[in-house]
Residue frames as a rotation matrix with the C-alpha (Angstrom) as fourth column:
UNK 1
-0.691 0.191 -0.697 99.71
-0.157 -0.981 -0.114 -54.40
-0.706 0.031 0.707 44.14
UNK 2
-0.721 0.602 -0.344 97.97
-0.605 -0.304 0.736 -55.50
0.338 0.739 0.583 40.65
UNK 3
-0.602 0.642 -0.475 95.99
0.660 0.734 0.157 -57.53
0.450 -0.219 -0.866 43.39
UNK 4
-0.710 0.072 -0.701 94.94
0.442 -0.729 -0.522 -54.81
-0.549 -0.681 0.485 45.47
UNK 5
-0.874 0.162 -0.458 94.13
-0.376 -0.823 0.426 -53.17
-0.307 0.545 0.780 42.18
UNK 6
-0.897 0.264 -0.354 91.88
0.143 0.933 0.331 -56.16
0.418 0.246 -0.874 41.15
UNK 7
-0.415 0.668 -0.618 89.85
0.908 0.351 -0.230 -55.72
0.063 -0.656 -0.752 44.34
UNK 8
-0.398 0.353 -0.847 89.26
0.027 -0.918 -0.395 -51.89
-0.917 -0.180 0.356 44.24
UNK 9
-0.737 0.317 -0.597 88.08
-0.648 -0.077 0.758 -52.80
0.194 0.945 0.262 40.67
UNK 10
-0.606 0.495 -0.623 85.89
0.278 0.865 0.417 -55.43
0.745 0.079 -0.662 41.45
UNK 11
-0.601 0.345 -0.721 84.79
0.710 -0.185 -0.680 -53.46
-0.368 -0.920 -0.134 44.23
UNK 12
-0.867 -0.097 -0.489 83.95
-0.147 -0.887 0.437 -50.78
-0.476 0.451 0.755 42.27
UNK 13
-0.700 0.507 -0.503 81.93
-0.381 0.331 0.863 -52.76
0.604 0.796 -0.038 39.32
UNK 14
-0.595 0.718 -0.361 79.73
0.596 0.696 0.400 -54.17
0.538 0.023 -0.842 42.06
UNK 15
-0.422 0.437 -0.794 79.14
0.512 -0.608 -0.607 -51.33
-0.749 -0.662 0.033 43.67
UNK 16
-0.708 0.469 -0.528 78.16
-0.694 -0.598 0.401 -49.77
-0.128 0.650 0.749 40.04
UNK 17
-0.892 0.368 -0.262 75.73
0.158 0.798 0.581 -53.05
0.423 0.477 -0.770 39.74
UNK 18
-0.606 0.391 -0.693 74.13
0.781 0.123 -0.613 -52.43
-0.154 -0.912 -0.380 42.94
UNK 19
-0.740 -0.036 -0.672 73.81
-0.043 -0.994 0.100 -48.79
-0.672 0.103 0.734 42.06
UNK 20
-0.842 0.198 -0.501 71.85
-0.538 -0.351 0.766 -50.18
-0.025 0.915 0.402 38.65
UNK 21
-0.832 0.546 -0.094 69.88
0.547 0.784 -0.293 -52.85
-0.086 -0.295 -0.952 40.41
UNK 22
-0.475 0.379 -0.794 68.53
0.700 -0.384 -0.602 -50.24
-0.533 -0.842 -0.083 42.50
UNK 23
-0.886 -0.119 -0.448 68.23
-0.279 -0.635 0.721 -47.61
-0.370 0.764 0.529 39.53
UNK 24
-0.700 0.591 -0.401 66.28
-0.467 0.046 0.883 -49.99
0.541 0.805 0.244 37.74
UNK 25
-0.597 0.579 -0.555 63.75
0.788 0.291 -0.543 -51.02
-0.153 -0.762 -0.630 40.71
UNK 26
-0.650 0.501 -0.571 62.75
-0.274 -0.856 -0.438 -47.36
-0.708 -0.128 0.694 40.80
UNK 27
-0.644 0.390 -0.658 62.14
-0.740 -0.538 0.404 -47.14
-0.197 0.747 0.635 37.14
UNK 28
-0.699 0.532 -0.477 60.16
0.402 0.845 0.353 -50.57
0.591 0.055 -0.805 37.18
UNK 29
-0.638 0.585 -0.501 58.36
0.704 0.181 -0.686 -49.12
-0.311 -0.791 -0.527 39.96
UNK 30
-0.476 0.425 -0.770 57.56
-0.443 -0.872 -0.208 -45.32
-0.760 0.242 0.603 38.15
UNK 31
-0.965 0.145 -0.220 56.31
-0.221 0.005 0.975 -47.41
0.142 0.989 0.027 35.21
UNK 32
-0.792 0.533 -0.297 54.09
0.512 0.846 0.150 -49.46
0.331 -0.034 -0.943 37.08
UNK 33
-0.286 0.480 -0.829 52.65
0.219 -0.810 -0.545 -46.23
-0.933 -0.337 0.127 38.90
UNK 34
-0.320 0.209 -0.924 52.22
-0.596 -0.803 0.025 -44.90
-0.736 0.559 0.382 35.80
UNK 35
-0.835 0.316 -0.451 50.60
-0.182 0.614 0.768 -47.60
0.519 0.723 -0.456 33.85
UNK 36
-0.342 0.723 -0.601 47.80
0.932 0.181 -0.313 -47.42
-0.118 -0.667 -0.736 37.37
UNK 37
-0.676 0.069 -0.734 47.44
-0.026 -0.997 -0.069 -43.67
-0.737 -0.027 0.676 36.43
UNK 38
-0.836 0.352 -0.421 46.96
-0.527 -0.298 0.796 -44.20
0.155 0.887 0.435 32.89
UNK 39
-0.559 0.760 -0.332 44.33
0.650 0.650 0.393 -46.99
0.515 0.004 -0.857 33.72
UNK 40
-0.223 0.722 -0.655 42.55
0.902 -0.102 -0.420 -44.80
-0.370 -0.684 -0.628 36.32
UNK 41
-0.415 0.276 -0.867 42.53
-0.669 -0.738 0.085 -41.66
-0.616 0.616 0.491 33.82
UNK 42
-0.841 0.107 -0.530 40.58
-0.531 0.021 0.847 -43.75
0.101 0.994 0.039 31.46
UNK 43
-0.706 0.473 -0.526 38.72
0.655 0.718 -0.234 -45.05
0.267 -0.510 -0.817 33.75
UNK 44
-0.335 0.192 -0.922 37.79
0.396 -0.860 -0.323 -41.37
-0.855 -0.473 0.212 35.09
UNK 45
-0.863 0.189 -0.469 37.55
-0.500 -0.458 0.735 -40.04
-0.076 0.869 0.489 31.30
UNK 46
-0.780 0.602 -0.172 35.09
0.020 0.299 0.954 -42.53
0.626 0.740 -0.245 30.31
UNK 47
-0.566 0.232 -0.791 32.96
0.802 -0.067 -0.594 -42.44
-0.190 -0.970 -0.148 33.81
UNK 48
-0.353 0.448 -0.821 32.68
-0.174 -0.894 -0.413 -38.67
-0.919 -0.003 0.394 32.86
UNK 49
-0.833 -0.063 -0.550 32.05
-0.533 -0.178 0.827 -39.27
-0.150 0.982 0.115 29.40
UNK 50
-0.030 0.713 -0.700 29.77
-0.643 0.523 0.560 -42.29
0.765 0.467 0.443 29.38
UNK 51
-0.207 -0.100 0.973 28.83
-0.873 0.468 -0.138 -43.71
-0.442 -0.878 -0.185 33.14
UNK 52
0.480 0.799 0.361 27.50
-0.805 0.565 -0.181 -46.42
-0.349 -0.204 0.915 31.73
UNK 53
0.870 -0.229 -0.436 30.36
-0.108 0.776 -0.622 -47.94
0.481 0.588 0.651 29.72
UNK 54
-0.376 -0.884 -0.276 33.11
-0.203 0.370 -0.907 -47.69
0.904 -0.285 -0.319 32.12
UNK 55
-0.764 -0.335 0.551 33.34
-0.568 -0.054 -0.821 -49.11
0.305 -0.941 -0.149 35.80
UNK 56
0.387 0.804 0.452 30.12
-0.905 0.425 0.020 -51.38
-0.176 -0.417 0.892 35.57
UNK 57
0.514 -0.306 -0.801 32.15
-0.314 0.802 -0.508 -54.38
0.798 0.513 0.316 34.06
UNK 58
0.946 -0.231 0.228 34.61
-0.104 0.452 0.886 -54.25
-0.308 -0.862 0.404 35.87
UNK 59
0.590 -0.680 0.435 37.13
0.690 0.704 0.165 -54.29
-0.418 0.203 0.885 33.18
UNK 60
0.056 -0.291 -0.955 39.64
0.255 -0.921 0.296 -52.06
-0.965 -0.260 0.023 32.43
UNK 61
0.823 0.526 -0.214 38.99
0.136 -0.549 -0.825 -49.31
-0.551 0.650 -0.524 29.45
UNK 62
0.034 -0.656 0.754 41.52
0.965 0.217 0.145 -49.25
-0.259 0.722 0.641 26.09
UNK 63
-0.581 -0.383 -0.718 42.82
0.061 -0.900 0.431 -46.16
-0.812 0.207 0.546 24.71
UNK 64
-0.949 0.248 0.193 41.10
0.081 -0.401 0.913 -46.34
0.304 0.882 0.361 21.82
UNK 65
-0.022 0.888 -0.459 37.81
0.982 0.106 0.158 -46.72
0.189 -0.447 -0.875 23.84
UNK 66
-0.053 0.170 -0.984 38.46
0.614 -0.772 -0.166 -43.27
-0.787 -0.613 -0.064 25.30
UNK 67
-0.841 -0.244 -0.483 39.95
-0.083 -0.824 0.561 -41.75
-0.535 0.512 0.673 22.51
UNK 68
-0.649 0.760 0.043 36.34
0.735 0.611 0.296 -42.83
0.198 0.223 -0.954 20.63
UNK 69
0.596 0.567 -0.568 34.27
0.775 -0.592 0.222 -41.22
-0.210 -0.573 -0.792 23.34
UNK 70
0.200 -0.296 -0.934 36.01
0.335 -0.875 0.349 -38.27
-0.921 -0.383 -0.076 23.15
UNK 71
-0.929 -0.266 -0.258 35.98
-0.118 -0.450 0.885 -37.91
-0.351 0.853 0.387 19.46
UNK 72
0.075 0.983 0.166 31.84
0.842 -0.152 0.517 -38.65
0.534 0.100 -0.840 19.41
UNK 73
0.253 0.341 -0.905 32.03
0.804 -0.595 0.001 -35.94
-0.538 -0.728 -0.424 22.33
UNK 74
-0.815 -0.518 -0.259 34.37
0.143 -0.614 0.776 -33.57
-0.561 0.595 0.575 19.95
UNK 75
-0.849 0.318 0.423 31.73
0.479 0.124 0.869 -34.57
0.224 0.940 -0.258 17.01
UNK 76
-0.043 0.909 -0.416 28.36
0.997 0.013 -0.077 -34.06
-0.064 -0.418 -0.906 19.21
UNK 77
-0.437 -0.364 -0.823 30.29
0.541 -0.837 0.083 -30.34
-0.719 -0.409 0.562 20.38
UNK 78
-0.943 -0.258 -0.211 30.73
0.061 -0.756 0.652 -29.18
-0.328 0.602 0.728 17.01
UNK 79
-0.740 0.568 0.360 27.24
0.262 -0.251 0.932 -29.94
0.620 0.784 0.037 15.50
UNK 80
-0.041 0.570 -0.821 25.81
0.982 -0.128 -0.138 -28.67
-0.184 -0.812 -0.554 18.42
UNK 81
0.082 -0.079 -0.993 27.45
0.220 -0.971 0.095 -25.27
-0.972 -0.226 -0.063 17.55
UNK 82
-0.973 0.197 0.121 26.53
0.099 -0.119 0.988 -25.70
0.209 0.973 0.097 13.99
UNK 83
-0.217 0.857 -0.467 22.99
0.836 0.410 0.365 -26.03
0.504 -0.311 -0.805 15.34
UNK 84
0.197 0.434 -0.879 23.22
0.704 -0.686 -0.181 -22.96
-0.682 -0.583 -0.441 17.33
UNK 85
-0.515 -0.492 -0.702 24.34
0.185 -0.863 0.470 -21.05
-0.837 0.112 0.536 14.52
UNK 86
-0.874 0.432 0.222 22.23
0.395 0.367 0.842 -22.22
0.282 0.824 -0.491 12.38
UNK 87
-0.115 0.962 -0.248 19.32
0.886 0.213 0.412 -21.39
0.449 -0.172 -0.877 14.29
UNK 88
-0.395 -0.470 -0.789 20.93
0.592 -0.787 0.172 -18.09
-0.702 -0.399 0.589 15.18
UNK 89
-0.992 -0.110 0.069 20.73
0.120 -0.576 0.809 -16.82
-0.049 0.810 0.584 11.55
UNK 90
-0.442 0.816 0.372 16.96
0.602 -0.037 0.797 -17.99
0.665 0.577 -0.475 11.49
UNK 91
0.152 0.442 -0.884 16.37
0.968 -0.249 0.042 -16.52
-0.202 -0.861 -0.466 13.88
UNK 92
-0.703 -0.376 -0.603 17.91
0.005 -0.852 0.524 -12.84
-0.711 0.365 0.601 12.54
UNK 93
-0.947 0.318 0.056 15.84
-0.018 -0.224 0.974 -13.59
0.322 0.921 0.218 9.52
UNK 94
0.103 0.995 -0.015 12.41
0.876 -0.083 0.475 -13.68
0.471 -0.062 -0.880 11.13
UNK 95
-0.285 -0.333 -0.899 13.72
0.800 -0.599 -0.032 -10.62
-0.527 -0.728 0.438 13.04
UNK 96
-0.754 -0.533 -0.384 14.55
0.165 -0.719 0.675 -8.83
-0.635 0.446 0.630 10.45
UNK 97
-0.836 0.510 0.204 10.83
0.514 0.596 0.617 -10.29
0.193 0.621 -0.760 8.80
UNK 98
0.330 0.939 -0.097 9.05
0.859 -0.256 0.444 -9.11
0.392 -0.230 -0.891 11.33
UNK 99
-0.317 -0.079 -0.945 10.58
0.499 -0.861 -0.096 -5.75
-0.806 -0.502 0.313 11.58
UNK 100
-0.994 -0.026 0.102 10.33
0.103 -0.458 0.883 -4.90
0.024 0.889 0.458 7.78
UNK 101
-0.294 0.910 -0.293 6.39
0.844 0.391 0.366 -6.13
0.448 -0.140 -0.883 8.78
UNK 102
-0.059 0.097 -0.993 6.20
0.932 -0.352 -0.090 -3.86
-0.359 -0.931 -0.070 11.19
UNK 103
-0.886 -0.223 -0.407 7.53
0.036 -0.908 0.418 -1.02
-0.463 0.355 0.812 9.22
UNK 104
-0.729 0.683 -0.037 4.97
0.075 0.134 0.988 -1.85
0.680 0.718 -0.149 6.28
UNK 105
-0.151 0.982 -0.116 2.38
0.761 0.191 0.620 -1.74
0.630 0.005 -0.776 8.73
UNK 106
-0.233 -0.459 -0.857 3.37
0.495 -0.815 0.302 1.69
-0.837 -0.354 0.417 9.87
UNK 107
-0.765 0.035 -0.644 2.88
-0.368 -0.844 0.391 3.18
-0.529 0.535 0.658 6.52
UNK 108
-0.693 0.690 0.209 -0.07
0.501 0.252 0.828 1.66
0.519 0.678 -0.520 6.02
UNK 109
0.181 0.653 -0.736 -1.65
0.960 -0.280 -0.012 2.73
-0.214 -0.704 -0.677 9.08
UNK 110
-0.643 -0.320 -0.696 0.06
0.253 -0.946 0.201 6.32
-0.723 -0.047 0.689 8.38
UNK 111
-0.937 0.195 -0.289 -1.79
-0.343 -0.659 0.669 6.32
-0.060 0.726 0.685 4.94
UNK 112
-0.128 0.947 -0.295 -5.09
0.910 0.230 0.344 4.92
0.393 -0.225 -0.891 6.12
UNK 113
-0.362 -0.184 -0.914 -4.75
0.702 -0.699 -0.137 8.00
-0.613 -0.691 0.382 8.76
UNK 114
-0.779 0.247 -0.577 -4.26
-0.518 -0.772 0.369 10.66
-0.354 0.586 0.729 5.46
UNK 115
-0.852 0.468 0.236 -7.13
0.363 0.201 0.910 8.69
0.379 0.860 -0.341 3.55
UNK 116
0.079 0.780 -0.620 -9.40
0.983 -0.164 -0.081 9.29
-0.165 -0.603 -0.780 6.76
């Protein structure tokens, strides 16, 4: 009997081995997928970002490469829209220049008019 028992243990444990082989195949395999993702998203990021520095080498693109590009692209963004706001306001102020103009040349022309 405490043979019997032996073998349904031993049977057991290799059937849990098998079970972890196999387990850990997958997860070797989902990494490896996913370590060909991350390469072809950084590949794709920089591509869009800057054709010229990814995919002509030939070699493959570093995280900090992307993250770079994409913090010049961040940087470019913002003083772009400093730039438009900036050029917003001057804009309002010559508006607003050449209405007060306007006005002033309204009540001059009115009081030329009464001088005539």
């Amino acid at each position: 009997q405490a043979e019997e028992e032996l073998k349904a243990a031993w049977s057991q444990q290799a059937e849990q081995l098998r079970e972890m082989g196999r387990r850990e195949r997958l997860l070797r395999s989902a990494v490896q997928r996913a370590g060909e993702q991350l390469e072809s998203f950084k590949t794709q990021v920089m591509q869009v970002c800057s054709p010229s520095a990814a995919g002509s080498t030939g070699k493959s693109v570093t995280e900090q490469q992307v993250i770079e590009k994409v913090r010049q692209i961040s940087d470019e963004n913002r003083q772009s829209h400093e730039r438009e706001k900036s050029l917003q306001k001057e804009l309002n102020s010559r508006l607003s220049k050449e209405r007060e103009v306007s006005a002033n040349i309204e009540v001059f022309k009115n009081s030329l008019q009464n001088l005539q």
